[in-house]
VEXGUFI-65040 format. One record per residue (C-alpha): residue number from 1; residue in one letter; z, x, y. Coordinates in steps of 0.02 Angstrom, whole numbers, plus 50000, padded with zeros to 5 digits. Each point is the difference from the previous one (the first is absolute). Layout:
N
R  NUM  A  Z  X  Y
...
***
This chain:
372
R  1  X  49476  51109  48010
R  2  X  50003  49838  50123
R  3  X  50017  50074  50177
R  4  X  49985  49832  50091
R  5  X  50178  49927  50023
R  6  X  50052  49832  49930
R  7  X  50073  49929  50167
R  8  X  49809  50040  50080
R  9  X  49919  49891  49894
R  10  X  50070  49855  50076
R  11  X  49883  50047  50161
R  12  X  49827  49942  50003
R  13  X  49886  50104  50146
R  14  X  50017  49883  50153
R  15  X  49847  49860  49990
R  16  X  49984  50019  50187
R  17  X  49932  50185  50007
R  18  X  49899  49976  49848
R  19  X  49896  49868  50103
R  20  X  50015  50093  50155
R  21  X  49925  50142  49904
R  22  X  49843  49887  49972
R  23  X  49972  49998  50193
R  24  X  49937  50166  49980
R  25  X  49872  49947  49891
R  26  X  49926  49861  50089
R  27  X  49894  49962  50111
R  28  X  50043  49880  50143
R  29  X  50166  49957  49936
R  30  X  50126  49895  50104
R  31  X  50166  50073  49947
R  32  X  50141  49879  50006
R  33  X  50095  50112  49862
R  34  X  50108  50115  50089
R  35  X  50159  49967  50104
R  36  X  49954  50114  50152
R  37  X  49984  49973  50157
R  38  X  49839  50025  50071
R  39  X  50065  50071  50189
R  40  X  50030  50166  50060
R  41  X  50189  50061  50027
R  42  X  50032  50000  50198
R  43  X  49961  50148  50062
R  44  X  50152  50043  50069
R  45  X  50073  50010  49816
R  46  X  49858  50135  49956
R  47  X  50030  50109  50128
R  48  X  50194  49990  49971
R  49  X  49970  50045  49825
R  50  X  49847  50128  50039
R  51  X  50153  50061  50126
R  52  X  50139  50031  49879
R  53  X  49862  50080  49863
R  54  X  49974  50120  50140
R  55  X  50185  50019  50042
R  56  X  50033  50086  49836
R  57  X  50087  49838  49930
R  58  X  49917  49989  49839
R  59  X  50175  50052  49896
R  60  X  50104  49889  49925
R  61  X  50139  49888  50080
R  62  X  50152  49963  49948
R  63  X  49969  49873  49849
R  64  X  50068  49845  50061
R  65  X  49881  50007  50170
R  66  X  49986  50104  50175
R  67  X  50138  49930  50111
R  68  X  49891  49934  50130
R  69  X  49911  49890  49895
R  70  X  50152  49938  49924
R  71  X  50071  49981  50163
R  72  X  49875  49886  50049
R  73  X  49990  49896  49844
R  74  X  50214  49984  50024
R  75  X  49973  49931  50142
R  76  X  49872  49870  49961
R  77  X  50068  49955  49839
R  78  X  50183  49962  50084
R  79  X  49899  49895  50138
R  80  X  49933  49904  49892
R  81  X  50104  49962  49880
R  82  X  50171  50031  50068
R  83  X  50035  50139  49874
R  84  X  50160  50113  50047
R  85  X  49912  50207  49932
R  86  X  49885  49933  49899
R  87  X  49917  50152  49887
R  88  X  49831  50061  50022
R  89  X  49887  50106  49877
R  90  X  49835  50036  50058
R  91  X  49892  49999  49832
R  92  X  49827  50039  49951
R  93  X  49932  49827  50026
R  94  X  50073  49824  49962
R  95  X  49943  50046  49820
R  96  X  50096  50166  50017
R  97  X  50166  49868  50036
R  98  X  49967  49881  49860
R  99  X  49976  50145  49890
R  100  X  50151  50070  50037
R  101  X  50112  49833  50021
R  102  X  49953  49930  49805
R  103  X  50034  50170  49941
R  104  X  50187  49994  50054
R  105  X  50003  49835  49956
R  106  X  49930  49970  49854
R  107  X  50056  50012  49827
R  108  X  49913  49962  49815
R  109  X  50011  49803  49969
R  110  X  50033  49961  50214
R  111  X  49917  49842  50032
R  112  X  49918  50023  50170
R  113  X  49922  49822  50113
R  114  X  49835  50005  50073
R  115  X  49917  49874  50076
R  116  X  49829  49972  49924
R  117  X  49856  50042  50043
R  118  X  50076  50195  50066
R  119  X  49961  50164  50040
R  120  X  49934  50095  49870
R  121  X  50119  50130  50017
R  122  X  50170  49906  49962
R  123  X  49961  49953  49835
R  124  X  49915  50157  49918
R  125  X  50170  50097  50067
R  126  X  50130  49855  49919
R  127  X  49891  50041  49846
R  128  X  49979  50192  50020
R  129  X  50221  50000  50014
R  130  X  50025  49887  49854
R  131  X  50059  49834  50094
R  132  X  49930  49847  49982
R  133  X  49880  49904  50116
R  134  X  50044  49792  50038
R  135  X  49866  49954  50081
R  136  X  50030  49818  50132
R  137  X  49855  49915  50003
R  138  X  49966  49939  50170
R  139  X  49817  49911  49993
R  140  X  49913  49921  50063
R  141  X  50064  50033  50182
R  142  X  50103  50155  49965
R  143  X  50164  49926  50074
R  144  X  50160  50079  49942
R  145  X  50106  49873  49934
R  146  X  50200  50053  49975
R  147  X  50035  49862  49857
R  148  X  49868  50105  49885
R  149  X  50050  50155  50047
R  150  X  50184  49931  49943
R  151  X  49948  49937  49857
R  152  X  49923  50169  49924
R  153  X  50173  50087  50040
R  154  X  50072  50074  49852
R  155  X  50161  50140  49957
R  156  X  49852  50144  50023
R  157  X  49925  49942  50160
R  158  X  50021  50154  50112
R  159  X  49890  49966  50133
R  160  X  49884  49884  50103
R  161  X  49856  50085  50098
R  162  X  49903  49903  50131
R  163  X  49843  50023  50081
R  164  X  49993  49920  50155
R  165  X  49852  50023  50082
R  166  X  49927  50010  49829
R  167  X  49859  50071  49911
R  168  X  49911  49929  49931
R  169  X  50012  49828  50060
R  170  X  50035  50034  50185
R  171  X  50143  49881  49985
R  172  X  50165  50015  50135
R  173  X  50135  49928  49950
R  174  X  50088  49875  50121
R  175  X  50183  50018  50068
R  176  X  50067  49843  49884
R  177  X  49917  50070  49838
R  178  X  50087  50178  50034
R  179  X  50196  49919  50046
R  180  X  49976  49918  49829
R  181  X  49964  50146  49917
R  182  X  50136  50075  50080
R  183  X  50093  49864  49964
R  184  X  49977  50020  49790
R  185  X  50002  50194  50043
R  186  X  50153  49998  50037
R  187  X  50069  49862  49882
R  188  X  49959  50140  49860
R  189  X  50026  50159  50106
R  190  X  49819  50065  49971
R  191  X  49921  50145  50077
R  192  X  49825  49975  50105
R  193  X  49882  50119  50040
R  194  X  49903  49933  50124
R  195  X  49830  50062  50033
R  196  X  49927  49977  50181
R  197  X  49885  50122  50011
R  198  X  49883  49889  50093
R  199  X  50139  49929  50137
R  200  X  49883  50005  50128
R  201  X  49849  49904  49941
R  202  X  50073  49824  50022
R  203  X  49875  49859  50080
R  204  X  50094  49871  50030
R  205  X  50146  50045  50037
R  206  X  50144  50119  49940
R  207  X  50020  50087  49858
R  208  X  50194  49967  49940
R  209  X  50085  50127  49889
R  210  X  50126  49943  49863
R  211  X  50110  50137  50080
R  212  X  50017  49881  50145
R  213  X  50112  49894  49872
R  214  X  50063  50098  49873
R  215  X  50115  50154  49986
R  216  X  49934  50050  49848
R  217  X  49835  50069  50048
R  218  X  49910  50177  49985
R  219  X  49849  49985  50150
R  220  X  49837  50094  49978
R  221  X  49882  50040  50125
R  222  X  49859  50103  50025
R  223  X  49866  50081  50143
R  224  X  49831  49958  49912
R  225  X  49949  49856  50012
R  226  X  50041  49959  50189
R  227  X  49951  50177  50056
R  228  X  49863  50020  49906
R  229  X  50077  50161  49924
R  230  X  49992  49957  49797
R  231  X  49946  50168  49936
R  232  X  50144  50092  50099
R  233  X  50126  49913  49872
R  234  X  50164  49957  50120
R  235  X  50122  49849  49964
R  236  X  50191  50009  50024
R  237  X  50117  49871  49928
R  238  X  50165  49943  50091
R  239  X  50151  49962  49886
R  240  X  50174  49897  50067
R  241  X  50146  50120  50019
R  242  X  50124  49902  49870
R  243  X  49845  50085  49866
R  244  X  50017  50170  50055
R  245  X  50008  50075  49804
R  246  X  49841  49918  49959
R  247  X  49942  50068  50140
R  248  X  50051  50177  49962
R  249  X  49941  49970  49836
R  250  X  49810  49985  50076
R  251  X  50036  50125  50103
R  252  X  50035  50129  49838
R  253  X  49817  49923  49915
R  254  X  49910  50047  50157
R  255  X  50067  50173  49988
R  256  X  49932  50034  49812
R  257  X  49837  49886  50030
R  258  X  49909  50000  50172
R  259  X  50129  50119  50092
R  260  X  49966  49929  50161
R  261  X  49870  49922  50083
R  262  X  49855  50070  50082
R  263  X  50080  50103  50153
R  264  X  49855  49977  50126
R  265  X  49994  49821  49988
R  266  X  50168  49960  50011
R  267  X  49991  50107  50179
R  268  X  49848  49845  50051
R  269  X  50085  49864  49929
R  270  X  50139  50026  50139
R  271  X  49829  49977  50112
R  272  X  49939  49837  49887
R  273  X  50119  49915  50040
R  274  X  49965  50004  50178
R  275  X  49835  49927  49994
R  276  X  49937  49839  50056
R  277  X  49918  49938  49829
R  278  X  49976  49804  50046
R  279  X  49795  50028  50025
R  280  X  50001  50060  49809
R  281  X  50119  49841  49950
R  282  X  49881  49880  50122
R  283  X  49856  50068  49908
R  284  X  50064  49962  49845
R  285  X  50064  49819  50028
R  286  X  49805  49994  50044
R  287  X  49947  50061  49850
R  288  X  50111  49896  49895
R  289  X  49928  49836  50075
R  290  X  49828  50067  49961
R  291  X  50045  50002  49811
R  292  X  50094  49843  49999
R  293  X  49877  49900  50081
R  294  X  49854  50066  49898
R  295  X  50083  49990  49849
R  296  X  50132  49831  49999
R  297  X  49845  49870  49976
R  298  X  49902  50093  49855
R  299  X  50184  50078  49907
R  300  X  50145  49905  50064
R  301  X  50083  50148  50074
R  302  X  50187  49986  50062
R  303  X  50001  50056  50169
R  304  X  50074  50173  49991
R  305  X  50129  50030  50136
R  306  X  50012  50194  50037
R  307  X  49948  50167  49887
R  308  X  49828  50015  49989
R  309  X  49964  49928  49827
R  310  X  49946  49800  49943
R  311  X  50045  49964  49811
R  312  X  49831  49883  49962
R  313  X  50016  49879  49873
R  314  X  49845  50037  49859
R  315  X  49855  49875  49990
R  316  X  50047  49943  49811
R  317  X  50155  50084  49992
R  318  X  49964  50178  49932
R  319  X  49989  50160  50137
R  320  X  49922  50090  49898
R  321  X  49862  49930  49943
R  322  X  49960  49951  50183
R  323  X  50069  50177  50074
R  324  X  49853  50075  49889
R  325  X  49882  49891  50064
R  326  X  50034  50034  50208
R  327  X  49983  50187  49927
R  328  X  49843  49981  49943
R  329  X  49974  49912  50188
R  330  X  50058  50144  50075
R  331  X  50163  49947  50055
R  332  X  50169  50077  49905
R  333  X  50116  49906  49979
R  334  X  50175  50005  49888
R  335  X  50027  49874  49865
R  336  X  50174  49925  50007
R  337  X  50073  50056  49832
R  338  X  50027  50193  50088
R  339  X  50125  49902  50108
R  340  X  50070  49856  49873
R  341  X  50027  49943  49860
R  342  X  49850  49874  50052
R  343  X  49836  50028  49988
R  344  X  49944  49867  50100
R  345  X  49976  50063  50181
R  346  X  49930  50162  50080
R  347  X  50037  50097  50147
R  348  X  49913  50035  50166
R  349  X  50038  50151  50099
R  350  X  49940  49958  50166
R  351  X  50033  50173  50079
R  352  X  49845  50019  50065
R  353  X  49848  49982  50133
R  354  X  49990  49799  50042
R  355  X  49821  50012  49968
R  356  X  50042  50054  49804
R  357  X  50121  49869  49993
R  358  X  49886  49875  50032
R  359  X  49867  50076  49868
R  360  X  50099  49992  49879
R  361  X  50055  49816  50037
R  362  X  49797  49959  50010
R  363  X  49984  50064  49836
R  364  X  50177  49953  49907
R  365  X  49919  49798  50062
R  366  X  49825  50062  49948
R  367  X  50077  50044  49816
R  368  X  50102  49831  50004
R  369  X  49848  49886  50057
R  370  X  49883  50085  49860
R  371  X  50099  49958  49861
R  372  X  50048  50185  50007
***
């Protein structure tokens, strides 16, 4: 008897932990694999959560959230975007949200736009529900361009999802590129889910969301990354009003999947979003002009704008070949084809110590210069 599901075998293991998993094994290694961020969460946030664990609130909450978290994110979300009762669900992560938006979306044979290169995520769960990814290329400078988005519109589009700061290529997408999305968006009446879990990490300026111009839009946020809080798992997602029955819909999923989120941390998150997290931001603009300036000369890198990633293109064109070489260097590295349908760039992580980063930059040039 076959016990392994068909719809599973559309999911390869995720290429990032598999080389993260090497780390263990090496000596010396600079990681530039993983997407997490290398400072503690403030320690106001720990003892709010260390707080609540010894408060007894370690049951569940209601499934859509405790009030006044929701009550906070309300607020922001309508002062920012001018949204009369928006709805909130607090969710187990941003992945936790994008799980549970394509499942109430999605049907066999829904076509389903993604910007390429992407998160790994979106495309293993259009495959795991039986849509269908379009991929929009955006090389070489990862620009989002509305006339090719148009043009791979079809009957069984259903959705568009954007990335913006984005992994992998750090790229943040400028105010005129978004309108004209919005602008086709709402031409053909699509649905965006629009993932901004890393809102705050934008160097030169702001970080716009499509939400700003278009109705239409299902917002995803999360704690992680600018709190330094990844292995607590909290996101929440914020949906217009006029979608209310998709929202419930969600809101159903989350009862027979995660149930709620993680009580505790939804307590500290009220705290989170109290704290002053500009040094951790200023550190990272710093850290992001480490890795473009060590690396534009030797690779041609396109200056990434916010995240924490840089999408390098591949001396010769193949990742691989050249990811398994800076291995070998002790630096890990992910070759480009986890994230595209490319194989012809790699991607730095540069959560970590500036000293590290500029290792690995020494010996990413070292490789280069040597004929690698």
């Amino acid at each position: 008897m076959e016990y392994i599901s068909e719809r599973i075998k559309c999911v390869d293991a995720s290429g990032i932990r598999k080389i993260w998993q090497m780390a263990a094994r090496m000596t010396d290694p600079v990681n530039f694999s993983i997407g997490e961020p290398d400072f503690p969460a403030p320690e106001a946030v720990k003892a709010a959560a260390v707080e609540a664990i010894n408060a007894d609130k370690n049951g569940y909450t209601l499934t859509t959230g405790i009030d006044s978290l929701r009550d906070v994110l309300t607020q922001l979300i309508t002062n920012q975007f001018d949204w009369l009762n928006p709805y909130i669900l607090i969710t187990c992560g941003v992945s936790g949200a994008l799980q549970l938006s394509f499942m109430a979306t999605i049907n066999p044979g829904d076509e389903v736009l993604i910007p390429d290169p992407y998160f790994v995520i979106y495309r293993h769960m259009v495959n795991l529900l039986g849509g269908k990814c379009v991929c929009i290329d955006t090389y070489p400078d990862f620009k989002l361009d509305a006339w090719t988005i148009e043009e791979n519109i079809t009957p069984k589009t259903k959705f568009l999802i954007i990335n913006s700061p984005s992994n992998p290529s750090g790229t943040v997408y400028s105010s005129e590129e978004l309108q004209a999305v919005a602008t086709v968006a709402r031409k053909h009446n699509l649905l965006i889910l629009s993932d901004e879990i890393y809102c705050d990490f934008s160097y030169d300026g702001p970080a716009f969301s499509i939400a700003q111009y278009y109705e239409n839009t299902i917002i995803m946020r999360g704690f992680s990354k600018a709190y330094g809080i990844p292995g607590w798992r909290l996101g929440y997602m914020a949906v217009p009003e006029h979608l209310g029955d998709l929202f419930d819909r969600m809101v159903a999923l989350q009862q027979y999947t995660f149930v709620c989120a993680p009580h505790p941390f939804q307590i500290a998150a009220v705290t989170a979003l109290q704290c002053d997290i500009s040094p951790q931001i200023a550190a990272y603009r710093k850290k992001r002009d480490l890795i473009y300036n060590g690396l534009k000369d030797t690779f041609g890198l396109v200056r990434p704008e916010g995240a924490f990633y840089a999408f390098v293109p591949a001396p010769g064109g193949n990742a691989t070949e050249f990811v398994m070489a800076a291995i070998k260097n002790n630096v890990l590295i992910i070759p480009g084809s986890v994230f595209s349908e490319r194989d012809s760039h790699f991607r730095i992580s540069y959560a970590t110590e500036d000293e590290r980063i500029q290792t690995g930059i020494d010996r990413l040039c070292a490789l280069v210069e040597k004929g690698w």
